[in-house]
Structure formats: structure tokens, C-alpha cells
C-alpha positions in Angstrom: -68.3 -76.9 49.0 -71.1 -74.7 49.7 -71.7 -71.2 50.1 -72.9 -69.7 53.4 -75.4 -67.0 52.6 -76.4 -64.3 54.8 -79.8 -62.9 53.4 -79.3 -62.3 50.2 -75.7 -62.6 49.6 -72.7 -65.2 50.0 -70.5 -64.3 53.4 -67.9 -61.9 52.1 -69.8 -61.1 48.7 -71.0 -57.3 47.9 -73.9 -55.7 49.8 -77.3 -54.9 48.0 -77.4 -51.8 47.2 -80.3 -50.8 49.3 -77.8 -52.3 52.5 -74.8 -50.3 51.7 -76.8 -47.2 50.9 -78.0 -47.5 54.7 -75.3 -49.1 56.0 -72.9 -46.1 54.9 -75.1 -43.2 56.2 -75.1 -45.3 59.3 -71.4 -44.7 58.8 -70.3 -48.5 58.7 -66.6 -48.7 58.4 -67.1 -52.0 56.3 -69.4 -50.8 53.9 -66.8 -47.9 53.2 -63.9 -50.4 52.9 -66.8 -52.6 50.7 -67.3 -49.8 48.3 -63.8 -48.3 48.2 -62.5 -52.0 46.8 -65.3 -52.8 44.1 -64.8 -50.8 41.3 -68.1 -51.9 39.9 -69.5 -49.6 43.3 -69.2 -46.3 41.1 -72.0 -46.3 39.0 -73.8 -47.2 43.1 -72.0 -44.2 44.2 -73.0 -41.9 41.0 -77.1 -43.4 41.9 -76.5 -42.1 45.7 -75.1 -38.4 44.4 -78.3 -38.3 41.6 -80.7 -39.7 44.1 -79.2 -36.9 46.9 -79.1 -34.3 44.3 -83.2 -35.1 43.1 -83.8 -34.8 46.9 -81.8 -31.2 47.5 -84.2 -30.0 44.3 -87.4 -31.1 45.9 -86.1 -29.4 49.3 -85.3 -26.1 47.1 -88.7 -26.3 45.3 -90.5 -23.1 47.1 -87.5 -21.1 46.0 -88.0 -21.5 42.6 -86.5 -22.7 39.5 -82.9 -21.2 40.2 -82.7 -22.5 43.3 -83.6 -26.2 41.8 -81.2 -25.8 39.3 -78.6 -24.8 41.6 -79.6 -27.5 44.2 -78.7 -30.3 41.4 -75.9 -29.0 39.6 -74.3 -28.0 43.0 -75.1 -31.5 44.4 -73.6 -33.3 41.2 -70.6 -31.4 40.6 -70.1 -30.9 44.2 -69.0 -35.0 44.2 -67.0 -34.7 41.3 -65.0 -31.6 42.5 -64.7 -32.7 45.9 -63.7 -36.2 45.0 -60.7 -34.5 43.1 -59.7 -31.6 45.6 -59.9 -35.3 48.3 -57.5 -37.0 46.1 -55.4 -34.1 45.5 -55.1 -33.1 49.2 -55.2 -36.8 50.9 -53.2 -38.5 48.4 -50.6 -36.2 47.2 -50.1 -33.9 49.8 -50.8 -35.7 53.1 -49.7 -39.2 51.7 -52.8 -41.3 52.1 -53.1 -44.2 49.5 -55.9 -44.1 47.2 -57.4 -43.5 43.8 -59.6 -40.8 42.7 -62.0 -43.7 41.6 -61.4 -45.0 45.0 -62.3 -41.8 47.1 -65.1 -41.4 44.7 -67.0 -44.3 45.4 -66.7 -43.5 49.1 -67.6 -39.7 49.3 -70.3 -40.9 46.7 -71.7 -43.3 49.6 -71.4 -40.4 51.9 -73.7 -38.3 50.2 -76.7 -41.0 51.3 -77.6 -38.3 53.9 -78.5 -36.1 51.7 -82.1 -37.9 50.9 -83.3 -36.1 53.4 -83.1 -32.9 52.1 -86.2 -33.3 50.5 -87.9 -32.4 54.0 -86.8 -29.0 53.5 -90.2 -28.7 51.7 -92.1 -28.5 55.0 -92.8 -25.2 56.0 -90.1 -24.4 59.3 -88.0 -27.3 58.8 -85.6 -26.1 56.0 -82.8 -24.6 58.0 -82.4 -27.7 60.3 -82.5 -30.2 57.7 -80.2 -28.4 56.0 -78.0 -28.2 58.6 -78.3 -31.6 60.0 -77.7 -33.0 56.3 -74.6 -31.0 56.0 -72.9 -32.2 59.2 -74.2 -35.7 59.0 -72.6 -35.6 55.2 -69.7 -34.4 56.8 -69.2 -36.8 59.1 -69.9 -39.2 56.8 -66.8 -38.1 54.6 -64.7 -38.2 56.8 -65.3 -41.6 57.6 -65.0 -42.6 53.9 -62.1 -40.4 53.4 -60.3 -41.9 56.2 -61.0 -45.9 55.3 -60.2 -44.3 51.4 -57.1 -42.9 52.0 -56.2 -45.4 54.8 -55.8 -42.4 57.5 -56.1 -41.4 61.0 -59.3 -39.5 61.7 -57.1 -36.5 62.3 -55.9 -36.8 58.8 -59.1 -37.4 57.0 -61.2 -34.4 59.4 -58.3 -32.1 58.0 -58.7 -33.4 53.9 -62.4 -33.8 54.7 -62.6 -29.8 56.0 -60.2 -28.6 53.4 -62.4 -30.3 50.7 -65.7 -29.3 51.8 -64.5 -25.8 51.8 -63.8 -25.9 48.1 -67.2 -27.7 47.8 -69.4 -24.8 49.5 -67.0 -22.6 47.5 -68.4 -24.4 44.7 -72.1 -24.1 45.9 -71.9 -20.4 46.0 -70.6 -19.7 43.1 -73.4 -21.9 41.2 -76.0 -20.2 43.1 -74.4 -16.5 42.7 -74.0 -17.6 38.6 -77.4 -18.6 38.3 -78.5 -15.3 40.1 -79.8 -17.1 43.2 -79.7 -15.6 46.6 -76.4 -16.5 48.6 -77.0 -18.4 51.8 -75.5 -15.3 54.1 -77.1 -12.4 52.2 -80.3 -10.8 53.3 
């Protein structure tokens, strides 16, 4: 028997990286359920975080070293800790069914948005990438959080905001430690 192939890849095989990079920013459900079930998808999901976090430091780069350095460390972190506080909140306090490798792989793919944040560079477009990055990450999240953790939206928009508030938490207090200026402070 053969094997129908759709571009490069059998019907029902994984997604090139390149497609599910795309695909999930373009918050396809499937890629998210794609990436949530192959456990060989984390070291994808840890190229999407590096490649967002690379992209955030460029962005940063006319605010100087610190602000790099708080850009990346912020950015890679950020998925770690936010993967957790996910897991913690979806799984064992809202009873959504998944593992922290699970929602990992997922909120990795989410962070595809993030490439963008290298056109912070350009002279007067730094606050609304930043803020159109943020909410399209957001959104994304929430879509991976909720084919993760097998949720209504409801559910996941509620882990998704609880866990993005510890992750600008955690933003903050890498840029006030390395002496940066704070977002909200003159």
C-alpha cells in the first residue's frame, strides 16, 4: 500500500517545521493538537522561544546592552516559567488534562509571533510592535493552552491571563535586576 503525500509529508505525518512555525502563529488548531502529541516537538518549540527571544534582542538593540540581556533572558525564562505556572493553574487547579511537556511544546509554538519583535528597531514602530506582539502571543496561548489542556476558551483565557501575569511579573523583575528602565517608569 502506498502512502499519499501532501507536499512533503505522508497524510497524517508531522508538519515541517517551517509549516507548523506558520501554521501556529496563524493559530491553527491542528498544528497545536500536532505539537502537543509529538514529544519529539520540544526541542521545535525550544527553536521557536530562542528564535523569538534573538528577535526581542535585536528589537531592544537602541536600548542598549541591558535591555538585550533582559530581552533574552526574559523571553527564555518567560516559557519555562509560564509553561509551569500553565500546568500548575490549568492542570491542577482548573482540571484540564495535560503535561508540563505537553503545554510546553504548545506555548513554545505560541511564542512564533514574537519574530517580529525585531521591527522594534525602526525608529517609531517600537511601541506598536510591541504591543501587537504581546496580544497576538496572547492569543496565541490561549489557543494552545486550550487544545493543551483540552479546555473551553473560557478556561484557557482565564489560565492563559493568570499565567501571563506571572510572566510580565517575571519580565520586570529581570529588567529592574539588571538595572534596566521599567516599562511604566518615566
Amino acid at each position: 500500500m502506498s502512502t499519499v503525500r501532501h507536499r512533503d509529508r505522508p497524510i497524517g505525518g508531522p508538519r515541517p517545521f517551517g509549516e507548523r512555525l506558520i501554521g501556529a502563529a496563524a493559530l491553527d488548531v491542528s498544528v497545536y493538537e500536532e505539537v502537543e502529541a509529538d514529544e519529539r516537538a520540544t526541542a521545535q518549540a525550544a527553536l521557536v522561544v530562542a528564535l523569538a527571544a534573538v528577535a526581542a534582542a535585536i528589537g531592544a538593540s537602541q536600548a542598549g546592552p541591558t535591555e538585550v540581556l533582559a530581552r533574552l533572558l526574559t523571553q527564555l525564562l518567560g516559557w519555562l516559567v509560564w509553561s509551569g505556572i500553565t500546568y500548575l493553574i490549568g492542570d491542577k487547579l482548573l482540571g484540564g488534562k495535560a503535561t508540563y511537556g505537553e503545554l510546553q511544546r504548545t506555548i513554545g509554538f505560541a511564542q512564533g509571533p514574537g519574530l517580529l519583535s525585531a521591527l522594534r528597531a525602526v525608529p517609531g514602530l517600537s511601541t506598536p510592535i510591541e504591543v501587537m506582539v504581546a496580544l497576538w502571543k496572547l492569543i496565541a496561548a490561549i489557543v494552545a493552552i486550550r487544545q493543551a489542556l483540552d479546555f473551553s476558551t473560557g478556561r484557557a483565557l482565564l489560565t492563559a491571563v493568570l499565567g501571563f501575569a506571572a510572566y510580565v511579573g517575571l519580565a520586570l523583575a529581570i529588567t529592574f535586576l539588571a538595572g534596566g528602565p521599567l516599562p511604566f517608569a518615566s
